[in-house]
C-alpha positions in Angstrom: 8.8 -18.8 23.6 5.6 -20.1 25.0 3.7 -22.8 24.0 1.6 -21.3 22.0 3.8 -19.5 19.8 4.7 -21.2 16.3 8.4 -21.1 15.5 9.9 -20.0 12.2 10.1 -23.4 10.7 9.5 -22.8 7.0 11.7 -22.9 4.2 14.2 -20.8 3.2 13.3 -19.3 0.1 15.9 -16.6 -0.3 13.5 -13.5 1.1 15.1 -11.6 3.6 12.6 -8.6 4.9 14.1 -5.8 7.4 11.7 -6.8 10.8 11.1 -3.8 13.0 11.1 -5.8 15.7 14.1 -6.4 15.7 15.9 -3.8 13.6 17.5 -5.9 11.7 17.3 -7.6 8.0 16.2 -11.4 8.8 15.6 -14.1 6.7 11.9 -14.8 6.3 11.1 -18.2 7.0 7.0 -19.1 7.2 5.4 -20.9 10.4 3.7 -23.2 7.6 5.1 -23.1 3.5 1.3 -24.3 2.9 -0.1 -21.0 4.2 1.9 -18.0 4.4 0.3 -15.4 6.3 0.2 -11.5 5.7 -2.0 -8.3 7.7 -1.7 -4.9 6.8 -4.0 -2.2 8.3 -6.3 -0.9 5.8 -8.2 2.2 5.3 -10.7 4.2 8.2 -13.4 4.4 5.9 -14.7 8.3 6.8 -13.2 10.1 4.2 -11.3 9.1 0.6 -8.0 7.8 1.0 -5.1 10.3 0.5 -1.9 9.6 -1.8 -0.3 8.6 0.9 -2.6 6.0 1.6 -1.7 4.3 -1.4 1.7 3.4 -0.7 1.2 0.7 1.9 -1.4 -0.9 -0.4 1.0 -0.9 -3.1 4.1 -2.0 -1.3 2.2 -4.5 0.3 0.7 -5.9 -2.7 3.7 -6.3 -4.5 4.8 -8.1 -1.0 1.7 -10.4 -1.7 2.3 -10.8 -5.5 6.0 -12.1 -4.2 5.2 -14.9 -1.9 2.5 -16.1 -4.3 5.4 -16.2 -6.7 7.6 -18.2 -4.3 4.8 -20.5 -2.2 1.9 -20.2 -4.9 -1.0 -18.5 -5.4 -3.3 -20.7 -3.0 -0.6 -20.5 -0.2 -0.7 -17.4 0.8 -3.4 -15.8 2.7 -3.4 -12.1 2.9 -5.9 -10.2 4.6 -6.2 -6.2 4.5 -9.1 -4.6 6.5 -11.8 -1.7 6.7 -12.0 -0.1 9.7 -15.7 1.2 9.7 -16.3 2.3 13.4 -14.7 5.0 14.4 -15.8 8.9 16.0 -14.2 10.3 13.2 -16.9 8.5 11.1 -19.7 9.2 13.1 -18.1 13.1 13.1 -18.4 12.8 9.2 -22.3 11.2 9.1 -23.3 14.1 11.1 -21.9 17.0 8.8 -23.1 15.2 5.7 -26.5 13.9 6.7 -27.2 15.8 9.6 -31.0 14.9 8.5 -30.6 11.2 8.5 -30.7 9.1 11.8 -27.0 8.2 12.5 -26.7 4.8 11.6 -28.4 5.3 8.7 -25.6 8.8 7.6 -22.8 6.2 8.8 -24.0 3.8 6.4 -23.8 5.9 3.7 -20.5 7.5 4.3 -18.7 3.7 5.2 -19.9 2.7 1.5 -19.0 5.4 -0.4 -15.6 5.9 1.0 -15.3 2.2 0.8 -16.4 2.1 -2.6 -14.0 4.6 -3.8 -11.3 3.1 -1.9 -11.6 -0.3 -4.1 -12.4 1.9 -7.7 -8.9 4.0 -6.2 -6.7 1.0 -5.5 -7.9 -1.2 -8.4 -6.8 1.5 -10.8 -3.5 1.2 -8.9 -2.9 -2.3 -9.8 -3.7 -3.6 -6.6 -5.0 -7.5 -6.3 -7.7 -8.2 -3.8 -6.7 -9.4 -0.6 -8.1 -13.3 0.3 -9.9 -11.3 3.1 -11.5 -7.6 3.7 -12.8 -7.9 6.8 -14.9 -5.3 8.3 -14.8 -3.9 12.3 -18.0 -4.0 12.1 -18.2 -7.8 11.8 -16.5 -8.6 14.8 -17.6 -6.9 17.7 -18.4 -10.0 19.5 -14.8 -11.1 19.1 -13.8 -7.9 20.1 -16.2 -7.8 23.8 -14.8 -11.6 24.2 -11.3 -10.3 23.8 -11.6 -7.5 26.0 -12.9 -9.8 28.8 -10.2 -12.4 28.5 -7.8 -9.1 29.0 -10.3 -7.9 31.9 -10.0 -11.6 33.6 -6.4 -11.9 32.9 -5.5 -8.8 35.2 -4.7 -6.5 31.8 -7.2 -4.5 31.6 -9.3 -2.6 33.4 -12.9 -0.6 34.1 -12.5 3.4 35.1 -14.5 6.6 33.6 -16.9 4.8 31.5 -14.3 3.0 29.9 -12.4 -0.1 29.7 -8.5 0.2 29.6 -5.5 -1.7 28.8 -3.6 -1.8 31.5 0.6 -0.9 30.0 1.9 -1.6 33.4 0.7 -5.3 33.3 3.1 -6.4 30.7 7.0 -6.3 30.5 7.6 -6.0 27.0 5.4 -3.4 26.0 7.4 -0.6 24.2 9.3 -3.9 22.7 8.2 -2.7 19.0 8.4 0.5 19.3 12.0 0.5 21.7 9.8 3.0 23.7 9.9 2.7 27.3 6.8 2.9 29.8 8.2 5.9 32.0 8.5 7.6 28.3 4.7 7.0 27.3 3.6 10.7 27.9 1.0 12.7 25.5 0.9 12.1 22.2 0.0 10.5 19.1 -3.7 9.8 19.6 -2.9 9.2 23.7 -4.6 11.5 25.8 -3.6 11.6 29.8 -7.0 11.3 31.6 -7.7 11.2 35.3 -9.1 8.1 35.3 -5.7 6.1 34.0 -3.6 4.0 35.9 -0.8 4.9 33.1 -0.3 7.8 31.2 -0.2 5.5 28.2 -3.1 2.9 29.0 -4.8 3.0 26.1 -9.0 2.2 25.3 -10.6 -0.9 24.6 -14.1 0.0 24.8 -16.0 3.4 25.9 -19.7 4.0 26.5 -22.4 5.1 23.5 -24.4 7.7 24.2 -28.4 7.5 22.4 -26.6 9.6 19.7 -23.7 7.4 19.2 -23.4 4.0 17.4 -23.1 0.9 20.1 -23.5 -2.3 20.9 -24.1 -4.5 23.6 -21.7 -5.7 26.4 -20.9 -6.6 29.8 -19.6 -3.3 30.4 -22.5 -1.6 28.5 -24.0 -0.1 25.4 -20.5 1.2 23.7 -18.0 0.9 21.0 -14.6 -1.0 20.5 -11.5 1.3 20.5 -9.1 1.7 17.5 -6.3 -1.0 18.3 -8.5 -4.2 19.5 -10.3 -4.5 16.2 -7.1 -5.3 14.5 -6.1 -8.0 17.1 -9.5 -9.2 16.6 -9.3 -9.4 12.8 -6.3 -10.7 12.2 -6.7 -13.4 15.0 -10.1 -14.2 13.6 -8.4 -14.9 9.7 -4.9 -15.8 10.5 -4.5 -17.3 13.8 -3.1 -16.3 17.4 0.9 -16.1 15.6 1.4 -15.3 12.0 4.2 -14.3 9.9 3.8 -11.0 8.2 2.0 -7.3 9.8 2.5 -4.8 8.0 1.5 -0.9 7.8 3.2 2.8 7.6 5.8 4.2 9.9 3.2 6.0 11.5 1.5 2.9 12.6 4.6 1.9 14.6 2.7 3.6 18.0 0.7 3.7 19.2 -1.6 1.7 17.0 0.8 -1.6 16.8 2.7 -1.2 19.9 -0.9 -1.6 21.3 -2.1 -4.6 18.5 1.2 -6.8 20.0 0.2 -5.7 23.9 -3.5 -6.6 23.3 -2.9 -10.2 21.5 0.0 -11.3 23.6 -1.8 -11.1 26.8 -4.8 -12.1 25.5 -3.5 -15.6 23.8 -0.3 -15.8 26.2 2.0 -15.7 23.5 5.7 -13.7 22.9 4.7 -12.5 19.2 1.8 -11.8 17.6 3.2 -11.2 14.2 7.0 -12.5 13.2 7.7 -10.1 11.3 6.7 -6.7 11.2 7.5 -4.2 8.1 6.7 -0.8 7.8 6.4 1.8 4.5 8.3 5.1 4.9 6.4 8.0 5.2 5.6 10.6 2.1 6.1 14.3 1.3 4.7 16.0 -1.8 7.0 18.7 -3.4 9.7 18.4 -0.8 6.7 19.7 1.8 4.6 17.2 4.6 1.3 16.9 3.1 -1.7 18.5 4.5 -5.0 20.7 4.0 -3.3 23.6 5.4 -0.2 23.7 2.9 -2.7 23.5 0.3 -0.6 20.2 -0.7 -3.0 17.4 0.5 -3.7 15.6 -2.4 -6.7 12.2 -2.8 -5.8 9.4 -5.1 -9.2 9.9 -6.6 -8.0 13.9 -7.3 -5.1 12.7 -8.8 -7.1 9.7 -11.3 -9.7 12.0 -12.6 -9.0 15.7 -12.0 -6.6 18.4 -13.0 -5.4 19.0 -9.4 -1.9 18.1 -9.6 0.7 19.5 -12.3 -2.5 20.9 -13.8 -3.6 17.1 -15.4 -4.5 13.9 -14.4 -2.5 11.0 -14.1 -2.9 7.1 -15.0 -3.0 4.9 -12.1 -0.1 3.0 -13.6 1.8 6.1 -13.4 1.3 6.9 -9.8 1.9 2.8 -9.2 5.2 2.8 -10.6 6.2 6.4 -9.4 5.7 4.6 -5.8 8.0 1.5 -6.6 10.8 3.8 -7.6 11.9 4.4 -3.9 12.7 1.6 -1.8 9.4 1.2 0.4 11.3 1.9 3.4 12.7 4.9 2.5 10.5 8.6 2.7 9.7 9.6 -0.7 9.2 12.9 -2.2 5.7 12.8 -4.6 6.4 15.2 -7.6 5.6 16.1 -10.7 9.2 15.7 -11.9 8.7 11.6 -10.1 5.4 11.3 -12.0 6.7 12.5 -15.2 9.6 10.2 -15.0 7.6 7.3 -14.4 5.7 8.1 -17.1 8.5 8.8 -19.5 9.6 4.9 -18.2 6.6 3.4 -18.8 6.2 5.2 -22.3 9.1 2.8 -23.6 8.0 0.0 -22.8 5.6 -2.7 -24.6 2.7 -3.7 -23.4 3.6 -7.2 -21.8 1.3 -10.2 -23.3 0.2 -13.4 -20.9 2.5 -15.8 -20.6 3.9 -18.8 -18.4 7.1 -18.2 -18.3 8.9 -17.3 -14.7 10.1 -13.5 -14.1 13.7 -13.0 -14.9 16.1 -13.8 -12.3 17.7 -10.2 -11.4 14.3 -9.0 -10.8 13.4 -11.5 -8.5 16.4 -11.1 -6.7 16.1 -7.7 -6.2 12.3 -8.2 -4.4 14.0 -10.7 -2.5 16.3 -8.9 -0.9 13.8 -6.8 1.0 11.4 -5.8 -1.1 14.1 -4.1 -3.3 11.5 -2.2 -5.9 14.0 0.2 -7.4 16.4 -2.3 -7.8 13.9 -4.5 -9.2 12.2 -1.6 -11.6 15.8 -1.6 -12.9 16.0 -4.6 -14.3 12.6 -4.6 -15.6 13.6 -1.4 -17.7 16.7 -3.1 -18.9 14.2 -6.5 -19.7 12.0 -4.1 -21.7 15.1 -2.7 -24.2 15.2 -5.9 -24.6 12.2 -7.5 -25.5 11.7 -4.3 -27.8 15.0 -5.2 -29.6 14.1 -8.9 -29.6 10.8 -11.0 -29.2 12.6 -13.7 -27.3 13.1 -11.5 -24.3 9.3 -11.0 -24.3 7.8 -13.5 -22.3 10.3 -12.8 -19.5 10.0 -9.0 -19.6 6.1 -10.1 -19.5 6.2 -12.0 -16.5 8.6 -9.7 -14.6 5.9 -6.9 -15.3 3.3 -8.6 -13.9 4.9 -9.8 -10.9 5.7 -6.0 -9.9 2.2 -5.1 -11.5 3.1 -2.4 -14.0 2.3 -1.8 -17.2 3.0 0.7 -19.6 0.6 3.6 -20.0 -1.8 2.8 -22.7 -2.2 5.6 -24.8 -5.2 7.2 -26.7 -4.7 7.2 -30.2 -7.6 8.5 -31.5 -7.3 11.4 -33.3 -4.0 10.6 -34.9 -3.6 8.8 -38.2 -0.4 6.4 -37.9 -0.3 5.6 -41.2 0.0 9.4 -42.2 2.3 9.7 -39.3 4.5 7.0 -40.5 4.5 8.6 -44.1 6.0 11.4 -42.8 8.6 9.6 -40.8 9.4 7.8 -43.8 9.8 11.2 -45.9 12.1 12.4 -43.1 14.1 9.9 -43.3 15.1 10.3 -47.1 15.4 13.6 -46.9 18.1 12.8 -43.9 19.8 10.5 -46.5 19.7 13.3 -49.1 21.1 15.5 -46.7 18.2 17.6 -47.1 18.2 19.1 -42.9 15.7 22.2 -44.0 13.4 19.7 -45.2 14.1 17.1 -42.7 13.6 19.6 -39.7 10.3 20.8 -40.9 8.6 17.5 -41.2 9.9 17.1 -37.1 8.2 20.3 -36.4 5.0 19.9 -38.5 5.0 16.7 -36.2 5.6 18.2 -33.0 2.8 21.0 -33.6 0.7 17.8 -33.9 1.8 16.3 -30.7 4.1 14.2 -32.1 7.6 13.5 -30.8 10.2 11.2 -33.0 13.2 9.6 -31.2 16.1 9.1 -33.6 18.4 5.7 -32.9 20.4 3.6 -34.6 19.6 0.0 -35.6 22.8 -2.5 -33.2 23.0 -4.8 -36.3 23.1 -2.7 -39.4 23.7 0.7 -37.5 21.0 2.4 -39.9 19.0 5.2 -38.7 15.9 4.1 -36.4 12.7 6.6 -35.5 9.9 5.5 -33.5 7.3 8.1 -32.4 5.2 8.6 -29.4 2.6 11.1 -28.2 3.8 14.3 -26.5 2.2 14.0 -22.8 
């Protein structure tokens, strides 16, 4: 470990996360109890973010809620950022305002896919992060990076660009258990003449007039992908910190190259202490994409009739998410949404409250992030607290540390008190053994959207019905 490097020296607090880096499940122990650090790549801003975006930014909020729980709210610092330059952008300006000047069509499209991203996420239950920190707002860390590699003998100038150099550093492939002689073609690396290394990757290419760029000793240009992250999360969180996090597909090149980048740069042996990463998703059993016809935005699936021929409530698709351990690959269904929405159907609306979260669900988040373990035990908590207004406050404060609620329905258009009439006419003609008469109150009900659930009370065993809305 060099000298720069913070060790593990923070309390144990019974989390144990599964670390990437080493492969194993560790017990997470911060550099500093008074400021417990957290990264997780954000969005690229070009184009609304896909269901499959959402599940790192849930998983990692949930993350974030958790060690505010266990260090408090002002201890942690969590900080989740917008990429905003990138050719994939400046591709997107050009097809949608091929008549404004290009920094003026990358403006637009940066703030409206931004903005949507934050209207998406918020109706996800997602808390802000402490920081949002934009690529765009730290290009000069980025060129005084880059020359600190340059001087340093890790990087290099050749075709217009500047390169990291993968040869320069013995542990690279250490993340990913990848190992140099195996870095061929692939996953965003192309093999150009100009490399030293097949996998030497780009830290800054030339701007042509038409391009975006800025100023540096190598030239009008623009920063590649991976240095803006090293940047960031250097800039808000120091050279060392304890959590990165991101999906699977993140793994390499993009954080292979983060740890390469920040390690030579600060002469360090970590960049991040622990690294966790989300499982990837599959929709109907199928990889999603444009060409299956399958590829599915979280603003489609908020406010159109794209998916199971309806929209769905964010809380829905948030819990849906939970119900598979985050490192695991889940399968987003219909069937997954309507059973989350069946869960959340039974259970009451939490109210605010002081009181801590109940034990077995915090002890299924600690042991690594454990959601469906912890969603569980929430379920249980809610027969409860339905059965019995003591259980309330902790089935409250168990909610909202997962950050689910139930899905709030629209009763307009229904008259309860005509509905409970009914109900209550049911029910005598059940007594009176009267099942004709019985049956067609249920099914005047049901044509009204109605559904009873018949149950018996645990003290005096007398018949029970509650009603919901048929969804």
């Amino acid at each position: 470990m060099s000298a720069a490097e913070p060790a593990k020296s923070g309390t144990f607090k019974g989390l144990k996360l599964t670390n990437t880096l080493t492969r194993k499940k560790e017990d997470f122990r911060a550099i500093d109890d008074g400021n417990v650090r957290l990264y997780v790549c954000g969005p690229t801003v070009y184009d609304f973010a896909h269901i499959g975006n959402a599940r790192p930014a849930i998983v990692f909020d949930v993350l974030y809620r958790l060690l505010r729980h266990l260090y408090g709210e002002s201890h942690v610092t969590y900080v989740r950022n917008i990429t905003d330059v990138d050719d994939k952008i400046n591709a997107r300006a050009l097809r949608d305002y091929p008549d404004l000047p290009l920094n003026e069509a990358i403006a637009k499209v940066t703030k409206k896919t931004t903005d949507q991203y934050h209207k998406d996420i918020d109706a996800l239950g997602v808390l802000e992060p402490t920081f949002e920190p934009r690529a765009t707002q730290h290009i000069d860390g980025m060129v005084e990076m880059i020359g600190v590699l340059i001087d340093k003998g890790h990087a290099y100038q050749a075709g217009g660009e500047v390169l990291f150099d993968t040869s320069s550093t013995d542990s690279y492939g250490g993340l990913s258990k990848r190992k140099l002689d195996e870095q061929m073609a692939g996953a965003r690396i192309a093999v150009d003449a100009h490399k030293k290394n097949p996998g030497d990757f780009v830290l800054w290419k030339l701007s042509s007039e038409e391009e975006p760029g800025w100023e540096s000793p190598w030239g009008r240009g623009r920063p590649g992908w991976h240095i803006e992250c090293s940047v960031m999360s250097e800039h808000h969180l120091g050279k060392v910190f304890d959590i990165h996090g991101g999906g699977l597909d993140l793994i390499f090149p993009h954080h292979e190259n983060e740890i390469a980048q920040s390690c030579c740069a600060h002469g360090t042996d970590l960049m991040a202490n622990y690294w966790m990463h989300n499982g990837f998703l599959q929709v109907e059993g199928r990889k999603m994409s444009k060409s299956e016809g399958n590829f599915f935005t979280i603003q489609e699936l908020l406010e159109t009739e794209s998916f199971g021929g309806r929209s769905w409530p964010g809380e829905v698709l948030r819990l849906a998410m939970l119900m598979t351990n985050y490192r695991e690959p889940i399968d987003f269904s219909q069937r997954k949404l309507e059973e989350a929405e069946n869960l959340l159907s039974k259970w009451p609306e939490p109210v605010e409250t002081d009181a801590p979260p109940a034990d077995e669900v915090v002890d299924a988040l600690l042991d690594d992030l454990n959601t469906a373990s912890a969603i569980q035990a929430l379920h249980l908590l809610a027969q409860e607290a339905s059965r019995n207004p003591d259980k309330l406050q902790a089935y409250s404060a168990s909610a909202i540390l997962l950050g689910v609620s139930p899905v709030k329905v629209d009763l307009s258009g229904f008259d309860e008190t005509s509905i409970l009439s009914s109900i209550n006419r049911r029910l005598e003609a059940l007594k009176a053994k009267n099942w004709a008469e019985a049956d067609l109150i249920r099914d005047e009900l049901t044509s009204q959207g109605i559904l009873l659930k018949d149950s018996k009370d645990s003290e005096t065993g007398e018949r029970v019905t509650t009603w919901e809305v048929k969804r």
